[in-house]
ZALOGU-632303 format. One record per residue: y, x negated, z of N, C-alpha, C, O in turn; residue in one letter. Coordinates in steps of 0.02 Angstrom, whole numbers, padded with zeros to 5 digits, always signed. Example, Ala and Ser with C-alpha at 12.3 -4.5 7.8 and 13.67 -1.06 7.14 Angstrom:
% residues 2
-00284-00660+00390-00225-00615+00390-00165-00660+00390-00166-00712+00423A/-00112-00642+00354-00053-00684+00357+00002-00645+00394+00057-00670+00402S/
% end
This chain:
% residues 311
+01465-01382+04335+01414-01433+04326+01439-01487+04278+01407-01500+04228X/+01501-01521+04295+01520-01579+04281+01461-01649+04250+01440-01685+04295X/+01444-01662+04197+01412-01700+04169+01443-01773+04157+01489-01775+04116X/+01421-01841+04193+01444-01880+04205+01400-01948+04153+01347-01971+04173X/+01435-01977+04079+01417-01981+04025+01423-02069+04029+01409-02107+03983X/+01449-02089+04097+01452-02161+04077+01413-02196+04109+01387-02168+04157X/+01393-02267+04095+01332-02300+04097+01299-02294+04198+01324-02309+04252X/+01236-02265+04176+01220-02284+04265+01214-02339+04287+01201-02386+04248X/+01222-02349+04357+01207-02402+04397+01154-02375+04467+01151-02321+04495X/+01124-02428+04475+01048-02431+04485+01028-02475+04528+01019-02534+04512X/+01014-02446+04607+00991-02496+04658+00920-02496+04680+00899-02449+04714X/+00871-02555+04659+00806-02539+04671+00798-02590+04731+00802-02652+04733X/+00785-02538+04783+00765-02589+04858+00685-02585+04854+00642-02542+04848X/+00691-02674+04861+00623-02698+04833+00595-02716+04911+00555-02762+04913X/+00609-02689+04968+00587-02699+05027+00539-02645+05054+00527-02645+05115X/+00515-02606+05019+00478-02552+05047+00417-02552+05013+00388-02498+05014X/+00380-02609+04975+00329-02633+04949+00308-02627+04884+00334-02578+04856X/+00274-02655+04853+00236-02676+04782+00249-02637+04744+00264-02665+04691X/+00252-02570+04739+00281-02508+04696+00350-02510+04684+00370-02482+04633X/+00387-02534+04717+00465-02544+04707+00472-02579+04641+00512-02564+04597X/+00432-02624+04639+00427-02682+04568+00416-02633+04490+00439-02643+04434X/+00374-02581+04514+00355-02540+04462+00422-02521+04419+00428-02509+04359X/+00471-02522+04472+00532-02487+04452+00572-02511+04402+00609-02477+04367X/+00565-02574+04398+00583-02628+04355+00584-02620+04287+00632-02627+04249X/+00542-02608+04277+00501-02591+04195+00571-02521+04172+00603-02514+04120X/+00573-02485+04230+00589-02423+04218+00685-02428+04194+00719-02402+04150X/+00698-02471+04245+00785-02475+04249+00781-02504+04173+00797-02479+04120X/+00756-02563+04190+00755-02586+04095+00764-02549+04054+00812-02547+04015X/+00706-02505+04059+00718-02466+03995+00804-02431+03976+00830-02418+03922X/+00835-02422+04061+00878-02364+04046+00930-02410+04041+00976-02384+04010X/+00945-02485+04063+01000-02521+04039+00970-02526+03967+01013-02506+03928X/+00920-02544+03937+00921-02563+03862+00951-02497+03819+00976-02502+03763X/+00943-02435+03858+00967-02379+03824+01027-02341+03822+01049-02300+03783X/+01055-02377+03901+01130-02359+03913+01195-02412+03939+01255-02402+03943X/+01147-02480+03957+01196-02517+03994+01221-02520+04035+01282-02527+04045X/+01149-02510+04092+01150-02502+04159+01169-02533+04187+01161-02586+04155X/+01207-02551+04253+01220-02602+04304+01178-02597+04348+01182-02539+04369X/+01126-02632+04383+01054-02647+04419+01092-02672+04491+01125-02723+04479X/+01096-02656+04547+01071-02690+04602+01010-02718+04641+00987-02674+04676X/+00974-02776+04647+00911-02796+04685+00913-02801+04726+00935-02858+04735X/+00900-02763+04803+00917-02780+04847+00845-02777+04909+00791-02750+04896X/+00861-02810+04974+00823-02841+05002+00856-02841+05087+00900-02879+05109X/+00830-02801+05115+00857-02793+05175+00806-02834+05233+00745-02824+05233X/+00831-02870+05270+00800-02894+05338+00829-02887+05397+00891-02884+05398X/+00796-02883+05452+00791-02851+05504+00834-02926+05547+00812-02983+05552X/+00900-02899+05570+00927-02946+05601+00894-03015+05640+00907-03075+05633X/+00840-02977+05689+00816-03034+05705+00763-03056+05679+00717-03052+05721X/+00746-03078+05632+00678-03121+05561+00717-03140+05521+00708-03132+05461X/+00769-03168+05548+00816-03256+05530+00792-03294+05529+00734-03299+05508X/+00840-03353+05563+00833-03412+05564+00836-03446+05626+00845-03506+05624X/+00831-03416+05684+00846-03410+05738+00788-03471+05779+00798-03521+05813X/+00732-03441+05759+00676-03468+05767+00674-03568+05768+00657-03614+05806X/+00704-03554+05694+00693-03637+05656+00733-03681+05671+00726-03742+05671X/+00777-03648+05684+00823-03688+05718+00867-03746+05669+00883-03804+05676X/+00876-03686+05609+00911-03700+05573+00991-03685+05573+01010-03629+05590X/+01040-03737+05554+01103-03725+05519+01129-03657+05494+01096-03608+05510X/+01157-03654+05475+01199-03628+05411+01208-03631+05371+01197-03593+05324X/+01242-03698+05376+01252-03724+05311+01185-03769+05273+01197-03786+05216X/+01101-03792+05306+01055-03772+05289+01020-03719+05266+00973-03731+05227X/+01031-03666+05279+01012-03591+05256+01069-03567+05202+01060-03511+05178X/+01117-03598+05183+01167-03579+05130+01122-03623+05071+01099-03593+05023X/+01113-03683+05077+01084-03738+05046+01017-03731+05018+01010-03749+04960X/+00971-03709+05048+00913-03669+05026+00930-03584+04992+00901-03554+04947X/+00963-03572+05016+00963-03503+04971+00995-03536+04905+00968-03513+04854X/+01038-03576+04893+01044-03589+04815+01024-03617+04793+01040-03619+04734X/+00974-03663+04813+00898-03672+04785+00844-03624+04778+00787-03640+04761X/+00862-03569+04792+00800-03526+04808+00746-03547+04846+00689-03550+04824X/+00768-03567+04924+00731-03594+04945+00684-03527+05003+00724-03481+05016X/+00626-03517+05030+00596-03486+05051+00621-03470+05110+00631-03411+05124X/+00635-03517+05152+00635-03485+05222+00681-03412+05236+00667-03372+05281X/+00717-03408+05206+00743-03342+05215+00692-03286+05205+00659-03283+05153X/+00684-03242+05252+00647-03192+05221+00686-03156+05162+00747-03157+05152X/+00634-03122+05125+00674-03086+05062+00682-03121+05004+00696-03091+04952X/+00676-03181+05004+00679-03215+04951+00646-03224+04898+00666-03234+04841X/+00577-03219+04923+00534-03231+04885+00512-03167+04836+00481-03170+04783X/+00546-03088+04883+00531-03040+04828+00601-03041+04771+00602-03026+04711X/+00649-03061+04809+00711-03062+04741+00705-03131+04706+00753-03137+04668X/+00682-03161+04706+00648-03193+04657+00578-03167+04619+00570-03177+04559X/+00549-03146+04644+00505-03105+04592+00523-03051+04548+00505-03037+04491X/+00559-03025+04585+00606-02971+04538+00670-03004+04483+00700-02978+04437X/+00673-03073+04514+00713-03074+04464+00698-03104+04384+00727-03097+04330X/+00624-03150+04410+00580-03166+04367+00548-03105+04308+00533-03116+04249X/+00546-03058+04335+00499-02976+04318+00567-02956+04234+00558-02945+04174X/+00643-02960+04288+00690-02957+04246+00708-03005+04175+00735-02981+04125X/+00684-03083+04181+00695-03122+04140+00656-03118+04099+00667-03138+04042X/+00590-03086+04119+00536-03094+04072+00538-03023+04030+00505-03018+03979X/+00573-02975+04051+00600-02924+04025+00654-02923+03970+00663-02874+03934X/+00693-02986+03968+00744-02995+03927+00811-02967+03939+00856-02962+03897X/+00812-02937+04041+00879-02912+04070+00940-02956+04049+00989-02948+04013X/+00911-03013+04096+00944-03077+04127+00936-03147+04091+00883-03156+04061X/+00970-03184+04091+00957-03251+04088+00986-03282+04123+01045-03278+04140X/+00927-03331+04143+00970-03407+04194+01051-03423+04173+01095-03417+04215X/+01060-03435+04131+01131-03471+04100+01187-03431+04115+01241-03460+04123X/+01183-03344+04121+01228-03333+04160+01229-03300+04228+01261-03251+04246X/+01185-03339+04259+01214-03325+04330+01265-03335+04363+01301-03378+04337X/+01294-03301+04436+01326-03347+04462+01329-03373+04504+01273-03359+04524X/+01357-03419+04558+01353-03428+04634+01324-03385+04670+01338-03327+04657X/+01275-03396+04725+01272-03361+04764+01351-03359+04830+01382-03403+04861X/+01353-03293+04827+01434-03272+04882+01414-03222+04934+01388-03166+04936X/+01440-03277+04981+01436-03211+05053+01451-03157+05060+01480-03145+05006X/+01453-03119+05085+01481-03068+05115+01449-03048+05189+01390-03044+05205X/+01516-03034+05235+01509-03036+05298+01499-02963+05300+01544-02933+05271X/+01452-02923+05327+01465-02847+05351+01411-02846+05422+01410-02794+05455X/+01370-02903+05443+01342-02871+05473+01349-02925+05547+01332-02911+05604X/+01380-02989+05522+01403-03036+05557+01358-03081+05570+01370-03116+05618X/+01297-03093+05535+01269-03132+05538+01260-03180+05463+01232-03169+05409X/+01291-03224+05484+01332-03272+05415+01263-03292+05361+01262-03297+05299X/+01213-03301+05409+01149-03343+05364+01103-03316+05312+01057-03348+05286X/+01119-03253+05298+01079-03196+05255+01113-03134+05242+01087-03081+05259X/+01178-03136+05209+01213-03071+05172+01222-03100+05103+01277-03126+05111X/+01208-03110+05052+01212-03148+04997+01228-03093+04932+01210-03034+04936X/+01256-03113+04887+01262-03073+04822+01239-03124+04775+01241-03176+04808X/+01223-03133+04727+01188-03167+04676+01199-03112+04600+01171-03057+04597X/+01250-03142+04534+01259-03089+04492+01254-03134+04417+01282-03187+04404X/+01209-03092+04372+01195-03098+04316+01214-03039+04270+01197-02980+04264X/+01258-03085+04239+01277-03033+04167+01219-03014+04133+01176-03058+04131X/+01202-02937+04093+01157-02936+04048+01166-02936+03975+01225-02928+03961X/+01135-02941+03934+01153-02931+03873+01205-02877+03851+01252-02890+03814X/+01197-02838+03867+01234-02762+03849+01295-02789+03859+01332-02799+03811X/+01323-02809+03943+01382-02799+03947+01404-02787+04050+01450-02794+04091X/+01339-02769+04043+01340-02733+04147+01325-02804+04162+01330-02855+04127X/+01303-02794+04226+01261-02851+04273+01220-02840+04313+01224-02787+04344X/+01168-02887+04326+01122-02883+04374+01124-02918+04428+01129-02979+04422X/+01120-02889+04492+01151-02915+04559+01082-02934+04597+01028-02911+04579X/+01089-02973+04646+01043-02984+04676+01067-02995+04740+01103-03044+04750X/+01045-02940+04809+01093-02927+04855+01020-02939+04900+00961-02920+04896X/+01066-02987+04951+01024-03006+05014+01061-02958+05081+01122-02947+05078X/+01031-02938+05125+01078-02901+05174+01007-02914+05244+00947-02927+05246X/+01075-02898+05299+01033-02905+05363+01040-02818+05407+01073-02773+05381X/+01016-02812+05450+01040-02751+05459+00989-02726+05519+00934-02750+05509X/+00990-02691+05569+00947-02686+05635+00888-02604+05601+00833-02584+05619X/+00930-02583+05557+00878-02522+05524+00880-02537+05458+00932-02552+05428X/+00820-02532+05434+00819-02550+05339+00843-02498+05303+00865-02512+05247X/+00845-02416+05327+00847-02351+05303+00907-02359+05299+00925-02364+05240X/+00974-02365+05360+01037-02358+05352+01073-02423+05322+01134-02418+05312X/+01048-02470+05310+01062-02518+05277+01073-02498+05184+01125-02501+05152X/+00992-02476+05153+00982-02453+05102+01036-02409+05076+01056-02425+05020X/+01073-02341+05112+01086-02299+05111+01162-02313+05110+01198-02274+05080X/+01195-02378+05148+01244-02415+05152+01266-02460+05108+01323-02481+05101X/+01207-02479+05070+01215-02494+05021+01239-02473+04950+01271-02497+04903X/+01203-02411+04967+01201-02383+04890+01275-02347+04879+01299-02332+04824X/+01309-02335+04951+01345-02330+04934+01412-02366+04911+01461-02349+04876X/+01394-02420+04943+01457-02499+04922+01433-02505+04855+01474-02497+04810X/+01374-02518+04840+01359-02505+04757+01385-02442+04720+01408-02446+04663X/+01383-02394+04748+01405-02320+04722+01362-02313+04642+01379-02305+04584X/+01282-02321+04689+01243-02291+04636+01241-02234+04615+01260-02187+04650X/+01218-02226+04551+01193-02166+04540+01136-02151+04552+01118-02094+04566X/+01090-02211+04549+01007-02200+04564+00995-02222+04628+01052-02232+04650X/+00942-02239+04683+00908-02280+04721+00836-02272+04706+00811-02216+04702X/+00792-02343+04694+00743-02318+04658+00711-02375+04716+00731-02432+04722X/+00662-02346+04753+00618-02376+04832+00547-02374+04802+00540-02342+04751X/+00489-02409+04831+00429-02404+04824+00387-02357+04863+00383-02381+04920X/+00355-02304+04860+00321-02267+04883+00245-02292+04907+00219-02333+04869X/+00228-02284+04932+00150-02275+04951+00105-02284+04908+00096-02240+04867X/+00078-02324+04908+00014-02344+04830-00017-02293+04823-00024-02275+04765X/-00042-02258+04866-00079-02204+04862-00035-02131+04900+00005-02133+04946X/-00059-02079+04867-00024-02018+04903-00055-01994+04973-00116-01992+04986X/-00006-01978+05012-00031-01932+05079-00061-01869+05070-00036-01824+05037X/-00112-01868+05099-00149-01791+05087-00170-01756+05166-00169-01788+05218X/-00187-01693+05159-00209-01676+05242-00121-01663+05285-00064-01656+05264X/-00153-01663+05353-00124-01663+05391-00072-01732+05409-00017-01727+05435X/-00099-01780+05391-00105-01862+05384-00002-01832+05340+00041-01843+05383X/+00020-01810+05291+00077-01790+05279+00131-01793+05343+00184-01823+05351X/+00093-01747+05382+00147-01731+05437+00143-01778+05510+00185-01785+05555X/+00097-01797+05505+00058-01836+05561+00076-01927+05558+00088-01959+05609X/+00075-01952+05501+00080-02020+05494+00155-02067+05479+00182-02054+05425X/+00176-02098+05505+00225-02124+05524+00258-02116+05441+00213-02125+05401X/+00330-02101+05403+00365-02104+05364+00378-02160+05337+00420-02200+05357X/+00342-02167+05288+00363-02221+05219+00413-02238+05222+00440-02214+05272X/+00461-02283+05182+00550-02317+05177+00562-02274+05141+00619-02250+05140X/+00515-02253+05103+00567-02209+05051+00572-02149+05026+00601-02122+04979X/+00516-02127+05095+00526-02063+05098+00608-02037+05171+00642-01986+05178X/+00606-02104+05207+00664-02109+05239+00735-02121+05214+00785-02109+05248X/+00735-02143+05154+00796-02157+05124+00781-02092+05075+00831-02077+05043X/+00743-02064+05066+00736-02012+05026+00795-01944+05057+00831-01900+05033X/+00773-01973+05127+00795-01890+05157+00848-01891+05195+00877-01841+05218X/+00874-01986+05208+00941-01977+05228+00993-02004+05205+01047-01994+05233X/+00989-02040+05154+01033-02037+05064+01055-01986+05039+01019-01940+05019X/+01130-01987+05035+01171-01945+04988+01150-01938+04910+01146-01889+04873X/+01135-02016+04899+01116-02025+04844+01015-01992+04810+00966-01973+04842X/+01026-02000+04746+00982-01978+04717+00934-02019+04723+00953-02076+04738X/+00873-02011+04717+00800-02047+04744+00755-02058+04726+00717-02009+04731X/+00724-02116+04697+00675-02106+04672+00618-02139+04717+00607-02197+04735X/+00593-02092+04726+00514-02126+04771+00460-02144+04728+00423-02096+04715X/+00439-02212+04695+00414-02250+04652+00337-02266+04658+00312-02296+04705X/+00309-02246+04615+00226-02254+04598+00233-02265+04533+00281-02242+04503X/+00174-02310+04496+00161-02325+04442+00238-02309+04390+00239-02281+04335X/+00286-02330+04422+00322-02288+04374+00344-02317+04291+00397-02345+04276X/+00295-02303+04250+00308-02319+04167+00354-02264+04136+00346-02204+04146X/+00423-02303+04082+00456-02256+04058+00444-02202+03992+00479-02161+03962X/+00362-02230+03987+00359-02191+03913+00329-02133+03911+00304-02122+03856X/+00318-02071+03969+00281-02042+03984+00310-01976+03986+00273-01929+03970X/+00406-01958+04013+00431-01905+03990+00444-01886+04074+00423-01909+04127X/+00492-01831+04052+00511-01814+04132+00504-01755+04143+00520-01718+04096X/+00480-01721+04207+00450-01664+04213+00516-01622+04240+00528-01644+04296X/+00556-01578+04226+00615-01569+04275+00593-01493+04301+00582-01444+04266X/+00592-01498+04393+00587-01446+04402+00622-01400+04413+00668-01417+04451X/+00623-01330+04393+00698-01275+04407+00686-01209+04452+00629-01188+04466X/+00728-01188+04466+00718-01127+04522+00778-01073+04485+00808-01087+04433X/+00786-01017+04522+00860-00970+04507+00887-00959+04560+00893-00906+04589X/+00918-01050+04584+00944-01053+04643+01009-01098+04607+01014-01113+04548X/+01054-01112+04658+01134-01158+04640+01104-01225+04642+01122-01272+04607X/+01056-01227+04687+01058-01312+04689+01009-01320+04629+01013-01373+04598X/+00962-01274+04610+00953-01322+04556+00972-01301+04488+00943-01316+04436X/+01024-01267+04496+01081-01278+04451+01136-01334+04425+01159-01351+04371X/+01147-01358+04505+01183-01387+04507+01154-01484+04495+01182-01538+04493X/+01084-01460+04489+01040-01528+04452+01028-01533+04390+00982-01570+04374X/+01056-01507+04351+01054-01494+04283+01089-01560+04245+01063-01602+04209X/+01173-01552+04273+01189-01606+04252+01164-01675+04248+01144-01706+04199X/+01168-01695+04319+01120-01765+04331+01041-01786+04277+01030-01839+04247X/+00997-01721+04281+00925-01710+04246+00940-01724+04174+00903-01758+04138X/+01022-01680+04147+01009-01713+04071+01051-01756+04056+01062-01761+03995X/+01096-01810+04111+01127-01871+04098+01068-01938+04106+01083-01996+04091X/+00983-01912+04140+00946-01952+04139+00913-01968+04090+00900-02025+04070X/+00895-01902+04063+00861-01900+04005+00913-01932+03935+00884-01961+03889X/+00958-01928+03934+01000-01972+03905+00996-02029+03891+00979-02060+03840X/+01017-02048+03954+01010-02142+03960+00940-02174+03960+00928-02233+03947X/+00882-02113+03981+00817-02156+03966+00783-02136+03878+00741-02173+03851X/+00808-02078+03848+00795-02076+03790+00720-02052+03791+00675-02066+03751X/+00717-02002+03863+00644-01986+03870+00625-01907+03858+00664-01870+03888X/+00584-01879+03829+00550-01811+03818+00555-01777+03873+00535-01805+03924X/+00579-01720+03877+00580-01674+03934+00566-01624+03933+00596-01587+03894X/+00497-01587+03987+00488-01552+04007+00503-01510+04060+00495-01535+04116X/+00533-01423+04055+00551-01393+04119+00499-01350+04137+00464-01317+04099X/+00498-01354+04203+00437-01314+04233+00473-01264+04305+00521-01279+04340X/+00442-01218+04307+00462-01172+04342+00413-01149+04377+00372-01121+04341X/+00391-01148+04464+00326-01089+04477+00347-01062+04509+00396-01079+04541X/+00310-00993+04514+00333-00943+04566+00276-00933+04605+00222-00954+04584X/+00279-00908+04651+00236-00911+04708+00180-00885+04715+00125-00910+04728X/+00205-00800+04701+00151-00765+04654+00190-00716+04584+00245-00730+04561X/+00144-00658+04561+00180-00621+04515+00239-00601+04519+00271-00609+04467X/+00272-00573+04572+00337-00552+04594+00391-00595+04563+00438-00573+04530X/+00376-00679+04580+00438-00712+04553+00436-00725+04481+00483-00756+04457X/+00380-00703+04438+00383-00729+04390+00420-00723+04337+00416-00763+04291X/+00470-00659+04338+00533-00659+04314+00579-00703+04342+00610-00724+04294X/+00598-00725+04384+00646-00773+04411+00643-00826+04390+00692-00861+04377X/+00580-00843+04381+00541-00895+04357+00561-00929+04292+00581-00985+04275X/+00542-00853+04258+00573-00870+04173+00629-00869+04161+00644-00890+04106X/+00672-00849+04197+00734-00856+04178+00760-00915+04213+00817-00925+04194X/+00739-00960+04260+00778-01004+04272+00752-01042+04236+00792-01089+04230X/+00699-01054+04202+00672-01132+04130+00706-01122+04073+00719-01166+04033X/+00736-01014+04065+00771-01018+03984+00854-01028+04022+00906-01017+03991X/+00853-01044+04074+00923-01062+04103+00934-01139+04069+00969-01162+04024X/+00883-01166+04119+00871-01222+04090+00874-01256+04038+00901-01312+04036X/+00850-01232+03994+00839-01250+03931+00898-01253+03894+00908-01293+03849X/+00947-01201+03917+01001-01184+03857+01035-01237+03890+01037-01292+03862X/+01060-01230+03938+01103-01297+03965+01067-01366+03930+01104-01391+03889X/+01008-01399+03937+00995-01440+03899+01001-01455+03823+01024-01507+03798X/+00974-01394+03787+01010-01400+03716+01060-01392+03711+01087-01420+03664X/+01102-01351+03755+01206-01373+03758+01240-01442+03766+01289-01473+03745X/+01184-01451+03809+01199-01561+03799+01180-01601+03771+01191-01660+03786X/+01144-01582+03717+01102-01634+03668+01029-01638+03691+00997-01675+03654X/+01005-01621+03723+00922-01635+03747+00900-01565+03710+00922-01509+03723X/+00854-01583+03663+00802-01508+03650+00741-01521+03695+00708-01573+03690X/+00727-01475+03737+00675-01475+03792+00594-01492+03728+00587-01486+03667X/+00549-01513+03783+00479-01534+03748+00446-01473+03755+00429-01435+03710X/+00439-01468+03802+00400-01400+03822+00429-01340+03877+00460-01366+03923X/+00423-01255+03881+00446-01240+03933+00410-01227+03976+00368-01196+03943X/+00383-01225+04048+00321-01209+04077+00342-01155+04115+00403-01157+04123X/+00311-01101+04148+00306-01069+04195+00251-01043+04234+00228-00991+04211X/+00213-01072+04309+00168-01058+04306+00166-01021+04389+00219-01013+04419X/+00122-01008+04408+00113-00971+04471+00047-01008+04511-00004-01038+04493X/+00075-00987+04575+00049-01048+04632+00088-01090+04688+00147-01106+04684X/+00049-01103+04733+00083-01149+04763+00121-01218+04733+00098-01268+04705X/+00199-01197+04756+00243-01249+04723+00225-01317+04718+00204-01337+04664X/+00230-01355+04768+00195-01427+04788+00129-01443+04737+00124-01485+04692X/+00086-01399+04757+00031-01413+04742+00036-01411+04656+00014-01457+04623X/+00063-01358+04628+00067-01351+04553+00096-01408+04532+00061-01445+04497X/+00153-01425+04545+00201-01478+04549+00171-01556+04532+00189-01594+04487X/+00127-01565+04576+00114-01641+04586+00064-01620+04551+00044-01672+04525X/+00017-01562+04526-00040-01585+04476-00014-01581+04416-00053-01615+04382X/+00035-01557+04374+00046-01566+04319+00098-01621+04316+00101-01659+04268X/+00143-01627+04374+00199-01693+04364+00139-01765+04353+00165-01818+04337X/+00080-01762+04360+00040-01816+04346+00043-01853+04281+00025-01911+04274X/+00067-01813+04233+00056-01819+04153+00120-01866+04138+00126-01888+04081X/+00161-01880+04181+00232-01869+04167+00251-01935+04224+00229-01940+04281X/+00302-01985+04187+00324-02040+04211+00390-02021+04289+00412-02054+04335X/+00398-01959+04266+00444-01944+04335+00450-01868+04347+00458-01826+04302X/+00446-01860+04394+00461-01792+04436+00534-01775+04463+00564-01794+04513X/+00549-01740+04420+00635-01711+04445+00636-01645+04483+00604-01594+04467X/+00671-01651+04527+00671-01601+04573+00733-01593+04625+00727-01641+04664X/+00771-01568+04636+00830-01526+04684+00814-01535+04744+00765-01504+04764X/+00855-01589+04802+00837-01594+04847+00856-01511+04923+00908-01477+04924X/+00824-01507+04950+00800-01461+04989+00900-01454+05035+00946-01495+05042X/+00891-01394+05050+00973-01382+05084+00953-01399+05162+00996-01415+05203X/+00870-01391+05182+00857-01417+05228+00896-01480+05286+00902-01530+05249X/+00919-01496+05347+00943-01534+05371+00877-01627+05353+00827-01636+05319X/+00908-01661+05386+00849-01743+05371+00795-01737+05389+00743-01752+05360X/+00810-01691+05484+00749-01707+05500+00684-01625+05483+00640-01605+05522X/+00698-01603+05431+00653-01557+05413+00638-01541+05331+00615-01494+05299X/+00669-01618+05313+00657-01614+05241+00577-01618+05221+00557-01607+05164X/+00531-01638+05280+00461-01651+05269+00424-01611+05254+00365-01619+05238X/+00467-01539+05258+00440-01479+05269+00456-01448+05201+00420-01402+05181X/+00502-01467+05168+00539-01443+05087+00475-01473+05043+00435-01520+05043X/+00493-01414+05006+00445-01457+04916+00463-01494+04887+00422-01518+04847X/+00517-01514+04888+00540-01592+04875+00486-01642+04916+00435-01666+04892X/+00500-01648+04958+00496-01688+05008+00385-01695+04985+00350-01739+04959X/+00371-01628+05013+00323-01646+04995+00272-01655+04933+00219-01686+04930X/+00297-01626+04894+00279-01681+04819+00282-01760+04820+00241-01801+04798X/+00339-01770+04850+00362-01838+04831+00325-01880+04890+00340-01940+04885X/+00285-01866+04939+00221-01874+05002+00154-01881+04949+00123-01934+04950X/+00134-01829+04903+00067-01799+04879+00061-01826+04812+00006-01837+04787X/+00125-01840+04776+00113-01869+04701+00068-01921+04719+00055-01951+04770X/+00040-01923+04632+00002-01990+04629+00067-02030+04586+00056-02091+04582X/+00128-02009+04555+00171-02046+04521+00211-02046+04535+00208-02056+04595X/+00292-02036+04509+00351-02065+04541+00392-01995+04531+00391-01955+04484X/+00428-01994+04593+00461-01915+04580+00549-01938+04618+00554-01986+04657X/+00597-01903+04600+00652-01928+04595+00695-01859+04618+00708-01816+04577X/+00713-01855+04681+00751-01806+04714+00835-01805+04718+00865-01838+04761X/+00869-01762+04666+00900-01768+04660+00951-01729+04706+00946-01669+04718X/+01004-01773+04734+01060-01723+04777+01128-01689+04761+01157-01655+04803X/
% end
């Protein structure tokens, strides 16, 4: 369990709606605390160009460095990037050019846009086109070679049958077919502490590292929680939170609290991860298309807050 100590970098796709923005507040915190490198990015659907307008190129190059509207996407990476200035990420003065990049062959909307931050990283602002937003995201993160992807979730949580039944959120789709780690985003404020959940299994062993290189860089209170199903596991139980724990005080984190409780996982899960600015959790060994069916998966459906599946 290799512990990886240097500054994260951080792609928040602000295309999967209004909660994505939440995320903002959050990266902040963890560049002001570690000297994060931020990607903003903004995926559109090949054809909701320019096709229509019967515009140029070199018109649609010309307006994007004005920040001009007609591009779709623009108007949320400019809000995000506004969210950032007023945050004290970024400043106007060092931006730089907006620069192409060709990957998808459509010249009029692949853009990079990059601002140094105070610290020392930068903040990017990435336009992309792409015929699926999920494999785009996911394509991204890896040309970024994030450590995070932080998507907007559902304003409200799925409950019922309505879980299994209703068409898949962005980010519960990039949730489940991302290599990378995930954060599916509600209200997400950084001052609230992180709930990390553990099992006496490898994989979430093998989340240990990642769980206390977060808590690191966000400088946030951590709680481990453990449930078992019923009495039977409740030794397993306890020993994977004092597993937990020691590995965390071996890395500098003294845990806040240790929990162990009994019950349905999910359900325990998302009512006490309520208290708590993020939900950490071990993504499922499950294949993509049956991650809906893992407790990962469905916490991160049922929260009312932001839970972060780590792979």
């Amino acid at each position: 369990m290799a512990q990886d100590d240097g500054p994260l970098r951080i792609l928040i796709c602000i295309c999967g709606g209004p909660e994505a923005f939440t995320g903002l507040k959050f990266a902040a915190r963890l560049s002001k605390q570690s000297c994060a490198t931020i990607g903003l990015l903004y995926v559109r659907p090949l054809d909701s160009g320019l096709k229509s307008g019967g515009m140029e190129v070199r018109v649609a190059r010309e307006n994007i460095l004005d920040w001009g509207l007609e591009l779709p996407g623009m108007a949320a990476l400019r809000k995000a990037r506004d969210i950032l200035l007023e945050l004290g990420e970024i400043s106007d003065d060092t931006r730089s050019e907006w620069r192409h990049v060709a990957l998808s062959g459509d010249p009029s909307g692949e853009y990079i846009l990059e601002y140094d931050n105070p610290c020392g990283a930068t903040v990017s602002l990435r336009l992309r086109t792409a015929p699926d937003v999920t494999s785009a995201v996911a394509d991204e993160a890896e040309r970024f070679n994030a450590d995070l992807i932080i998507v907007g979730g559902s304003p409200k949580p799925v409950e019922g049958l309505r879980r299994y039944l209703a068409p898949r959120a962005l980010a519960l789709k990039v949730a489940a077919h991302s290599p990378r780690p995930v954060i599916v985003a509600r209200q997400l404020e950084p001052g609230h502490g992180h709930l990390v959940c553990v099992q006496e299994t490898e994989r979430s062993r093998a989340m240990l590292a990642k769980a206390v290189r977060y808590a690191h860089a966000c400088n946030c209170p951590t709680t481990l929680l453990s449930v078992a199903k019923d009495e039977s596991e409740l030794e397993s139980a306890q020993r994977a939170v004092d597993e937990a724990a020691a590995y965390f005080t071996e890395h500098g984190v003294t845990p806040h609290e240790l929990l162990v409780e009994t019950g349905d996982p999910a359900e325990v899960i998302t009512e006490i991860g309520y208290d708590f600015s993020l939900i950490i959790m071990a993504e499922s060994a499950k294949p993509w298309f049956a991650k809906a069916f893992s407790v990962a998966h469905d916490v991160a459906v049922r929260a009312r807050n932001s839970v972060l599946i780590v792979k």
